[in-house]
Each structure stands twice: as structure tokens, then as C-alpha cells.
C-alpha positions as CSV (number, residue, x, y, z in Angstrom):
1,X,139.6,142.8,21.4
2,X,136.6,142.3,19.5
3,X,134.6,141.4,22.6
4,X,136.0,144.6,24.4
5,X,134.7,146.8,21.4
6,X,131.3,145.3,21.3
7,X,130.5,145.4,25.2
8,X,130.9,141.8,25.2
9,X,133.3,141.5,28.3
10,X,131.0,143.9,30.3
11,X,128.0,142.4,30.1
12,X,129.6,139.1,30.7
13,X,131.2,140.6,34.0
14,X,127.6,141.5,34.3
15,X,125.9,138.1,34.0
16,X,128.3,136.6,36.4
17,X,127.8,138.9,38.7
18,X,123.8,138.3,38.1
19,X,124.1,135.1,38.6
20,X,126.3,135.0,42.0
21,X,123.6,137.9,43.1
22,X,120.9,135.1,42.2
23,X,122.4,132.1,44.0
24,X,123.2,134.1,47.0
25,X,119.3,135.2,46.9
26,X,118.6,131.5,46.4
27,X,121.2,130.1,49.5
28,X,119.2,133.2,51.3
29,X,115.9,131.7,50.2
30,X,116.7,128.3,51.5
31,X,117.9,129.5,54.5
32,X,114.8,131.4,55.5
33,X,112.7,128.8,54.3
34,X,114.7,126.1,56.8
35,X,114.6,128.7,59.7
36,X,110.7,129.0,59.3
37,X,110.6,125.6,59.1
38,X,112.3,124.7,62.3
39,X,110.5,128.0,63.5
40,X,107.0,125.9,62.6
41,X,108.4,123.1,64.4
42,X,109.6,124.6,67.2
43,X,106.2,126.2,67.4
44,X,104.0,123.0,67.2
45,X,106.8,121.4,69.9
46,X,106.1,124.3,71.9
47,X,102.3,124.2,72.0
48,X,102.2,120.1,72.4
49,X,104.4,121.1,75.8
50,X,101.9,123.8,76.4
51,X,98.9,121.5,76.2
52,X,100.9,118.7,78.1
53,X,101.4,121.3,80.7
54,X,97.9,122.5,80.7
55,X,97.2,118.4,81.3
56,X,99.2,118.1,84.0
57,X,98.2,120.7,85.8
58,X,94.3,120.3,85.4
59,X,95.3,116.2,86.5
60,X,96.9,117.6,89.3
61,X,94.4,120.5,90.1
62,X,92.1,117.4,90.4
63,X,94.0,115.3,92.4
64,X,94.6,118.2,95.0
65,X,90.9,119.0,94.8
66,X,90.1,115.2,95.5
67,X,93.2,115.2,98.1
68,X,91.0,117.9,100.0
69,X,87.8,116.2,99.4
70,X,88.9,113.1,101.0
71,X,90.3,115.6,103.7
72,X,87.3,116.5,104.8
73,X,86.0,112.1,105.4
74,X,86.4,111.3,109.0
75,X,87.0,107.7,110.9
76,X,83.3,106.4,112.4
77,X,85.8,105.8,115.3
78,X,89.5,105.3,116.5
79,X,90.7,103.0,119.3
80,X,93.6,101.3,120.3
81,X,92.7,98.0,121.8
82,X,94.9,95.7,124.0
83,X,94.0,92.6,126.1
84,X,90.3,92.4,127.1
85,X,89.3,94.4,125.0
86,X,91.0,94.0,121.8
87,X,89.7,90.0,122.5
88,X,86.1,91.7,122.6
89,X,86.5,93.5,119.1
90,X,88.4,90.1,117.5
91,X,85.3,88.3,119.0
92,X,82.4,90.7,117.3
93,X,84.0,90.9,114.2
94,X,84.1,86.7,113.9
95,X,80.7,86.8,115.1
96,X,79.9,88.3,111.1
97,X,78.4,86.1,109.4
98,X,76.8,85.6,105.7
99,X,75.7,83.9,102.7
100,X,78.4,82.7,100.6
101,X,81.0,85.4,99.5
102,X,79.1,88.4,101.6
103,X,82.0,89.5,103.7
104,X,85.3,90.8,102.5
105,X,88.5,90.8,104.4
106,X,91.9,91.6,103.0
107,X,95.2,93.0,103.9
108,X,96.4,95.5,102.2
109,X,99.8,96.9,101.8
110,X,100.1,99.8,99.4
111,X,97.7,99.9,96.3
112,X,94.8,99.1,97.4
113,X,92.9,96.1,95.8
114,X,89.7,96.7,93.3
115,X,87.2,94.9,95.7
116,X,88.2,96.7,98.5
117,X,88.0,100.1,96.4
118,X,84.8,98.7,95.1
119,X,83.6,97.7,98.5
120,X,84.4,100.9,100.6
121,X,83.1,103.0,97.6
122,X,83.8,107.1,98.5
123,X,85.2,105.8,102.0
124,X,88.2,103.9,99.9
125,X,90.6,107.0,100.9
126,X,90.3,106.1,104.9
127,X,91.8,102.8,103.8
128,X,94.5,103.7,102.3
129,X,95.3,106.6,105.1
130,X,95.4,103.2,107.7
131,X,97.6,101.2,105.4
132,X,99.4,98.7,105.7
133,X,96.1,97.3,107.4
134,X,93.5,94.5,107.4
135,X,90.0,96.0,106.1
136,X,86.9,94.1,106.8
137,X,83.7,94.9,105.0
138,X,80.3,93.6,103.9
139,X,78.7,93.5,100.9
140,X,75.8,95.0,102.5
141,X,77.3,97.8,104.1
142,X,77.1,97.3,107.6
143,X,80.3,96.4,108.4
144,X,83.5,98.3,107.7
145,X,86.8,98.7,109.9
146,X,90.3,98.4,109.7
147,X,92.7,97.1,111.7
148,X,96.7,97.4,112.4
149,X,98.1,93.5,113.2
150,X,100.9,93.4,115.4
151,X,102.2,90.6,113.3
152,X,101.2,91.4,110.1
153,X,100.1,88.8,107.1
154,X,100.7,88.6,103.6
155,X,98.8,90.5,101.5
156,X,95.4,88.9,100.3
157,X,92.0,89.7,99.5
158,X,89.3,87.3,99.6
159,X,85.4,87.1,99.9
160,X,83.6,84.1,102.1
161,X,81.1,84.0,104.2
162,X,82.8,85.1,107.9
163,X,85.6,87.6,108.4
164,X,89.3,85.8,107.9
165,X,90.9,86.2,111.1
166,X,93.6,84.7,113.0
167,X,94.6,85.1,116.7
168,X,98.4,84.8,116.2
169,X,97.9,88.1,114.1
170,X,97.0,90.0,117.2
171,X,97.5,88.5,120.3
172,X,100.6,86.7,122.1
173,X,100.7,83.0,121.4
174,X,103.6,80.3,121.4
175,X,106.6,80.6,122.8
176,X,108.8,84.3,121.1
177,X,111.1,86.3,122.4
178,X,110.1,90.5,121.9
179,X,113.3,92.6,121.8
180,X,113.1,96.7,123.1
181,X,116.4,98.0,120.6
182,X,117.4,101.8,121.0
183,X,120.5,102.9,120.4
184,X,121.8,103.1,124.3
185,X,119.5,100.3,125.4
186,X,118.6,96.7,125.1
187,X,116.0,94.0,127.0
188,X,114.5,91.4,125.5
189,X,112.1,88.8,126.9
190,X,111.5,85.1,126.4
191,X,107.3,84.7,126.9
192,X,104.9,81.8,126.9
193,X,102.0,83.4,125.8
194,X,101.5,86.6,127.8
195,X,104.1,85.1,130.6
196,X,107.6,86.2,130.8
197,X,109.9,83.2,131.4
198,X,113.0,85.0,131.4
199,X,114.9,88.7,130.7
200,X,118.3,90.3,129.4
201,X,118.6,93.9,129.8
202,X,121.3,96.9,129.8
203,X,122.0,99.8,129.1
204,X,125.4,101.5,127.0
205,X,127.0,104.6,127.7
206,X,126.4,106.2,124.3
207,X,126.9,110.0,124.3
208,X,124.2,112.0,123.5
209,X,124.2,115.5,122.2
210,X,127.2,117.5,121.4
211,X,127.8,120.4,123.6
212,X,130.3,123.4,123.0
213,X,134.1,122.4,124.1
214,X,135.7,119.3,124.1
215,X,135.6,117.0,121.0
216,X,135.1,118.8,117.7
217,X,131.2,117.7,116.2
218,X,132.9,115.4,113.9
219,X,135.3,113.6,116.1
220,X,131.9,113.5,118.5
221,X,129.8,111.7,116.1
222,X,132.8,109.6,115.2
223,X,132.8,108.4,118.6
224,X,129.0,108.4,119.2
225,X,128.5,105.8,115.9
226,X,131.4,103.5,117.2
227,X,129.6,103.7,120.5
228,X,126.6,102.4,118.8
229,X,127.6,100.1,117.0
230,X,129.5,98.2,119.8
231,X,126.2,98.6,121.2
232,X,124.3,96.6,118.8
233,X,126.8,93.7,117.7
234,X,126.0,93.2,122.0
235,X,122.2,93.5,121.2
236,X,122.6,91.1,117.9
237,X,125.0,88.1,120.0
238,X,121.8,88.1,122.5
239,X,119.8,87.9,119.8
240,X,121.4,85.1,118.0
241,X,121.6,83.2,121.6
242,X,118.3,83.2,121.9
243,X,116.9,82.3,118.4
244,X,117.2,78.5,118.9
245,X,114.9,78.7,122.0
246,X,112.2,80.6,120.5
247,X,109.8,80.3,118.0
248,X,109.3,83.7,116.8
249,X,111.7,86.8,117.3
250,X,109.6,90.4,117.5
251,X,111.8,93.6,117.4
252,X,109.9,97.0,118.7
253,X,111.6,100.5,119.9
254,X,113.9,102.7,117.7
255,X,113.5,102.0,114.1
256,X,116.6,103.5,113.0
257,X,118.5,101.5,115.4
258,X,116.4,98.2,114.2
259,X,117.5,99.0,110.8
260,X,121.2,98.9,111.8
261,X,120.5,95.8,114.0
262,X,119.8,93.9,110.7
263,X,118.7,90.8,112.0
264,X,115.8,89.1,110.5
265,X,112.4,89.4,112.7
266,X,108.9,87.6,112.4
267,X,107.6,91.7,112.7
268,X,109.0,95.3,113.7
269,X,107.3,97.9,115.6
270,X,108.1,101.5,116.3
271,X,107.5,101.8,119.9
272,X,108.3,105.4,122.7
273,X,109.8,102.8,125.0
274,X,112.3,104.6,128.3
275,X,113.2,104.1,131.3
276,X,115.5,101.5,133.2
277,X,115.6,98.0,130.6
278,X,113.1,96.3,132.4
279,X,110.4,98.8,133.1
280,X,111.0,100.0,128.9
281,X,110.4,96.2,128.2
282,X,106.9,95.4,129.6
283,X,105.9,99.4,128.1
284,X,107.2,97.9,124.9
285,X,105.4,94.4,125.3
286,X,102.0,96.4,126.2
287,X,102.6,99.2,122.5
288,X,103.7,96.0,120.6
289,X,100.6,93.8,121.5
290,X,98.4,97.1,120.9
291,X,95.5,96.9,118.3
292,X,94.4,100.0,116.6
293,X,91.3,99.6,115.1
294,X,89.4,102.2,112.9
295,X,85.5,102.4,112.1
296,X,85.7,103.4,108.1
């Protein structure tokens, strides 16, 4: 009662009410203070993501201006050499010779090796355009080609004093069967050298494109894949007839249809092979056994 006559009740409503005022304020305080926190962080993150972006983009305004740079470097020259001829260029280019270590030759299959990009210096991009290829070069700079194997080696890169060639890399040797696989037609050849000794040849009836009536498009390519594949388990029992006569099996044509094939090959070529098995054969044996060489 006493505390209600002096004003003590009142002002201690008052202080409590002070006091919840003042740690509301403070929960407030802490709470702004955390949001401009995580506002200053989210900032910072913001502008390392700008300047990352900024990064990227000037790496990639470079590459695209260095993309059009080597745009504008031309092959010396571009030819596709077979028989004579491709003998001829094998011949010139094992005629190089050089001190110790003055001529490089290496195959390259995707990145492309520090000599070579040493080697070839700004014309390093025409090299890689050609890959998977064989590059030839001189220390002196007066020789520099490339070359697409039929048969392709392992990768290497090495310096001596002649160019590293081999003949089996380029030309028919030995005895090897070469295989023409599409997805409607089959030949393959048994050859001693550049001699056929034998053929097996035919042709499936796999349908081609769907045309309005008829089987629906799925039941169509339902049909047209088990029309293939009965195809190519006939292609593969040829195959694996002839592998113990043979000493090397070469597979050119439809790459797609290789690729279903799956049968293991000493090299693959994409070949535009058509026509009646045999005729498609010997185009296929001439694409197959076809050099393209480039003047970098």
C-alpha cells in the first residue's frame, strides 16, 4: 500500500517496461547488425563472382580471338595420295636427313606434345586441326607436313636424325582381310598385298525410310533395328571365319554400323562406299589405302 502511495508500483511497471523496450531495441540491434553482416558477405561473394565472371569472359574473349586468328592460317598444301604417288611422298620424306636429333616426327592423338608445339611454333593450330595425325618437322624449318595413316600407330614423339616411318602404316602389306560394313551391306576381301585372293559379299533387305501408311514409325524402326542387327551377327560369323586366315582385320564403311559390329579391328575407317558388294569393296579398298597429306 505503501508502494502504491509513494509511486513505487508505477515506476516499477515503468522500468520493466524500459527494460523490455531496451532488449527488444537490443534483439533489433543484433539483428540489423547480422543482416548487414550477411549483407557484407553476400556483397564480397557477389563481386568475387563478378570478377570470376569478368575472367572468364576476357579468357574466353581471348580464346575466340585466337580461335579466329588461327582461322585465318592456311595449309601450304592438301592432297590425298594413293599408290604411286603416295610411295613418291613416303620416299621424299625418308630421303630427310640430319645431324643427330634434327628431325622430329610424332603421332599425335589429341593434345598435342610440347616439341611439336615448340617445333611448328604459330603453325601449331594446323596440327591439331589434322589430328589424330603423324607430324614431321625439322628443326631448321624446312620441313613440315602431316600425314593421316591408314593404320595408325601409337602415339610417340621423338627426335633423330631421319623421319620415323614405316610402310605397314600406309600401304598394303601381309596377308589382311579389309571388311566394307553398312547397315544393308557386307564384302570383305582376303589380300596378299595389293592382290585379292578371295571375296564374300551381300546385301540385306533392310528397310529404309518410313513413308506414310502402313506400319506406324515406331513399329517401323522396331523392325528396321531387328533387320539390322540380323544383318550384322551375318557380317560378324564372316568375320570370325576369317580371322584365323588372316593377319590383320581392317573395317571401313559406316561407322555407326562398325560400332554395332563390335568386333575388334587392327584400324577403322569411315569410308562413302555404294553400289553392288563387290564394286563398293575395291571403292572401299582404294579410300581405306588413301593418304592425306597436308603441307603445314
Amino acid at each position: 500500500m505503501l508502494d502504491s502511495l509513494l509511486g513505487k508500483t508505477e515506476l516499477k511497471k515503468r522500468i520493466a517496461k524500459l527494460e523490455d523496450e531496451n532488449e527488444r531495441l537490443g534483439n533489433q540491434l543484433k539483428a540489423e547488425q547480422k543482416r548487414r553482416a550477411d549483407a557484407s558477405t553476400a556483397k564480397q561473394e557477389a563481386e568475387e563472382r563478378v570478377n570470376r565472371l569478368e575472367d572468364r569472359i576476357a579468357d574466353l574473349e581471348g580464346q575466340l580471338e585466337q580461335a579466329e586468328s588461327d582461322d585465318d592460317l592456311t595449309y601450304r598444301y592438301r592432297e590425298d595420295v594413293a599408290g604411286d604417288r603416295r610411295e613418291t611422298v613416303l620416299d621424299r620424306l625418308r630421303s630427310v636427313a640430319t645431324d643427330a636429333e634434327g628431325v622430329l616426327t610424332a603421332y599425335v592423338d589429341g593434345e598435342l606434345p610440347e616439341p611439336v608445339i615448340g617445333t611448328l611454333g604459330d603453325r601449331t593450330p594446323l596440327a591439331r586441326r589434322a589430328a589424330p595425325c603423324l607430324v614431321v618437322a625439322d628443326d631448321a624449318g624446312l620441313v613440315a607436313a602431316a600425314l593421316d595413316p591408314p593404320v595408325p600407330p601409337g602415339t610417340f614423339c621423338d627426335w633423330d636424325d631421319h623421319v620415323a616411318l614405316e610402310r605397314s602404316w600406309f600401304a598394303p602389306q601381309g596377308r589382311y582381310a579389309l571388311a566394307l560394313v553398312r547397315a544393308d551391306l557386307f564384302a570383305v576381301g582376303v589380300y596378299e598385298g595389293t592382290e585379292r585372293v578371295d571375296f564374300s559379299g551381300f546385301e540385306s533387305d533392310v528397310k529404309g525410310q518410313h513413308s506414310k501408311g502402313g506400319y506406324s514409325q515406331s513399329r517401323f524402326e522396331r523392325l528396321r533395328d531387328e533387320q539390322v542387327r540380323e544383318h550384322l551377327d551375318d557380317c560378324r560369323m564372316v568375320l570370325r571365319t576369317l580371322r584365323g586366315d588372316v593377319d590383320r582385320l581392317f573395317l571401313a564403311g559406316d561407322r555407326k554400323a562398325i560400332e554395332a559390329l563390335d568386333e575388334p579391328a587392327d584400324a577403322v575407317a569411315a569410308v562413302d562406299a555404294t553400289g553392288a558388294p563387290e564394286a563398293a569393296l575395291g571403292t572401299a579398298f582404294h579410300d581405306f589405302w588413301t593418304t592425306r597429306v597436308y603441307g603445314l
